[in-house]
Every structure is written in C-alpha cells, then in structure tokens.
C-alpha positions as CSV (number, residue, x, y, z in Angstrom):
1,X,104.2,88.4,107.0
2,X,102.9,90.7,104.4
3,X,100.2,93.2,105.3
4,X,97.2,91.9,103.2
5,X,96.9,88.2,104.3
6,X,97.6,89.4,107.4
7,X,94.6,91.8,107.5
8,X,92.6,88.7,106.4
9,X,93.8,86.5,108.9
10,X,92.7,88.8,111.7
11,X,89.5,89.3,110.1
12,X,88.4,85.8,109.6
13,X,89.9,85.3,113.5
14,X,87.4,87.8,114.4
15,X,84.4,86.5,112.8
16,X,85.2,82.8,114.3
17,X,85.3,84.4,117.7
18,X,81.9,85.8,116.5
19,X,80.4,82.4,115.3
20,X,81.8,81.1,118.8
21,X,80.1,83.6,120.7
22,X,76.5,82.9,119.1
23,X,76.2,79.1,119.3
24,X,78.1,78.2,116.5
25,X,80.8,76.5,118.1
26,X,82.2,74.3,116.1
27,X,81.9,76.2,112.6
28,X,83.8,79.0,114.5
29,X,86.6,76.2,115.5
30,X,87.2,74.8,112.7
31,X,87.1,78.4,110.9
32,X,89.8,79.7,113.2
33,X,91.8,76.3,113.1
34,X,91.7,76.7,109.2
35,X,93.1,79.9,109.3
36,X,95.5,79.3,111.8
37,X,97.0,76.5,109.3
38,X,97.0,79.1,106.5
39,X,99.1,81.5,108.9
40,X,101.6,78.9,109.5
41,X,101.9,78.1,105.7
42,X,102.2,81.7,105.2
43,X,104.9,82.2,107.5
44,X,107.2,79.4,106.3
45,X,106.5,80.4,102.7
46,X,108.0,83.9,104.0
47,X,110.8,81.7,105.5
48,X,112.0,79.7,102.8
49,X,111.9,81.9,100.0
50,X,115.7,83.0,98.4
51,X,117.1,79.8,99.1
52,X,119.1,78.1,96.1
53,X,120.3,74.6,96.7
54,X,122.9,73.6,95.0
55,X,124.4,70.2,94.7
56,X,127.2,67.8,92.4
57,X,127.4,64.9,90.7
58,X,129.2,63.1,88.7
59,X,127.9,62.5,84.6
60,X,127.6,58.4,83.4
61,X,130.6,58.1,82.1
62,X,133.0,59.7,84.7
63,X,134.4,62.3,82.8
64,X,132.3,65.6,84.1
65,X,131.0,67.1,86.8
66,X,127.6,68.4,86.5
67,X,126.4,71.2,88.9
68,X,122.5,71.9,89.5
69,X,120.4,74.2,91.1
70,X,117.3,72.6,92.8
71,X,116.4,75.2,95.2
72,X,113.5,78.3,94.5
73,X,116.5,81.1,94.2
74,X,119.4,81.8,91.5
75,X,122.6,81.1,93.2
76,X,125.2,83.6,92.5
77,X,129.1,83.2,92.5
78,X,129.3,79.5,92.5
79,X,132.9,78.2,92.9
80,X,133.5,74.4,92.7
81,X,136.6,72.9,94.2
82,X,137.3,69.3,93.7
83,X,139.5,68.0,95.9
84,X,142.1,65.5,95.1
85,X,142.5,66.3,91.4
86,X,142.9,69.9,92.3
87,X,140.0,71.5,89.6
88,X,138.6,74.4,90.5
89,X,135.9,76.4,88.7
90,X,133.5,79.4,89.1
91,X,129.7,79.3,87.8
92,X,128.6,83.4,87.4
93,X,125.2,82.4,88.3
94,X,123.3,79.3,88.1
95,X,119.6,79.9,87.8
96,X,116.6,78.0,89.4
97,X,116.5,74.2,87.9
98,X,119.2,75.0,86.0
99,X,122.8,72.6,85.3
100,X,126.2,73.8,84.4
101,X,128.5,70.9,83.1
102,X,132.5,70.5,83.5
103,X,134.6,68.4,81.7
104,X,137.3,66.6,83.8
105,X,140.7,65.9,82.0
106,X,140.1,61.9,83.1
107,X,137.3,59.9,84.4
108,X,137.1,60.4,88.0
109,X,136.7,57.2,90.6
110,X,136.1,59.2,94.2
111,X,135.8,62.9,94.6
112,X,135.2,65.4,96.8
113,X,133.5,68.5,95.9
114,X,133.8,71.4,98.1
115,X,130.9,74.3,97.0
116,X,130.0,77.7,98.0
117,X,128.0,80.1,96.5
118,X,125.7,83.7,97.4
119,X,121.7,84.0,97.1
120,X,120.5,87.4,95.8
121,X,120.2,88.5,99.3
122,X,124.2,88.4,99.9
123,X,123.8,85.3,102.1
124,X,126.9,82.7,102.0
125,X,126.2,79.1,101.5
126,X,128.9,76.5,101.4
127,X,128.8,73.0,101.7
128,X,130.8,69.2,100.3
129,X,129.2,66.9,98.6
130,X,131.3,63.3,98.2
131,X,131.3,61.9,94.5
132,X,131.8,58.5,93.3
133,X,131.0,56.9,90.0
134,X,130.6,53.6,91.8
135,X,127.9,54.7,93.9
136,X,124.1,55.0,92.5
137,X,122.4,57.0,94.2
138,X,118.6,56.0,94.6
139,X,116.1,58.5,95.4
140,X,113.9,55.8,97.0
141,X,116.1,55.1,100.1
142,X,114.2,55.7,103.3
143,X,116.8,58.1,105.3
144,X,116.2,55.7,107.9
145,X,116.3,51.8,106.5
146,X,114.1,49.9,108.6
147,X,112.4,46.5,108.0
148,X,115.4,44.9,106.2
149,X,115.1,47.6,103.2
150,X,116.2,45.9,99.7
151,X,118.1,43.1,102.0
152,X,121.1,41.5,99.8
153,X,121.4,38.0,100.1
C-alpha cells in the first residue's frame, strides 16, 4: 500500500482506540470499522491495477473480427489466432476501451479465437474465446439461471 494513506490509516486507528478508551465506544467502532473498509478498498485497488482485459467477437454481419480492450491497462503485443480458418494477426498495442477491427475473407459461422497479449509490467496473458454469429450474447444472463430464467415454451 502506498505510504500516505497508510500513515492515515494508522492515525485514524489510533484515535478510534482513543475514542474507545474514553467512553465513546461506539463512535470509536464504527470509526475504526470505516477505516478498516477503506484499507481493504485500498489494497485491492493496489491489486488490480495493470490489468488489460481483452476479449473477441464477431461484427453483425459475420465478416470481421473485432478485438476490445475492457480492462484499466493498455495491452501490448496482442496476437489473434483464429482457429479453423487459420488467420492470424498481431495488434501493437490496444489501449484502454479501445477496438481493433479485422476483416475476414468470408463470413464466419463458428470460431475459435485463441489470444495472448503483455500488460506494461511484462506479465503474459492468454486466453480462448469461442465465436459464433448464431449466438447473441445477452449481458443480462444470471451466471447462474435459476427460477426458470426467460423459460422457452
């Protein structure tokens, strides 16, 4: 964690302890419970920073591939394999929020996309992503369908 909140964290520990110690017990609770929130938000901020996330999908009418960034980090040395119509293709840098579209020869039915790419720190990501211009994705499905979730009759 850096230094400065650090230095405040420790002080506002202190003077909860303090408010504790002279009858104010629950202001000096909830004081040191606050802070202790604001430590743990600080320490998975420190965690998660640097990370692009980079991710495929296929354009409305078939016929490109469109590569995004949605991750809080420029992702460096992207190369896109896809795998049964044997196109591959390298993205310099793709920066935060950012697309990068490739036109396919022919529309494309079922793909596979293999993807690896660097974060400014060096750090080697790679992971597949399965395309399919039959398949909508919807951003509303649970991860976890329960209670007969859009049930087709």
């Amino acid at each position: 964690m850096v230094r400065v909140p650090a230095v405040i964290l420790g002080a506002g520990v202190v003077i909860g302890g303090v408010l504790i110690l002279a009858q104010h017990l629950f202001i000096g609770a909830f004081l040191i419970i606050v802070l202790g929130t604001l430590a743990m938000c600080l320490y998975i901020m420190e965690e998660t920073k640097d990370l692009p996330e980079v991710s495929c999908y296929l354009s409305d009418n078939a016929k490109s591939v469109i590569v995004t960034n949605g991750g809080n980090a420029p992702a460096k040395e992207v190369h896109v394999a896809l795998v049964p119509m044997n196109v591959e293709f390298d993205i310099p840098e793709l920066g935060i929020d950012e697309n990068y579209t490739h036109p396919l020869s022919s529309m494309a039915t079922e793909l596979k996309a293999a993807i690896s790419y660097v974060n400014s720190s060096g750090q080697k990501h790679s992971k597949t992503v399965r395309l399919s211009a039959l398949d909508e994705a919807d951003p509303l499905k649970p991860m976890f369908p329960m209670f007969s979730w859009k049930k087709e009759e």
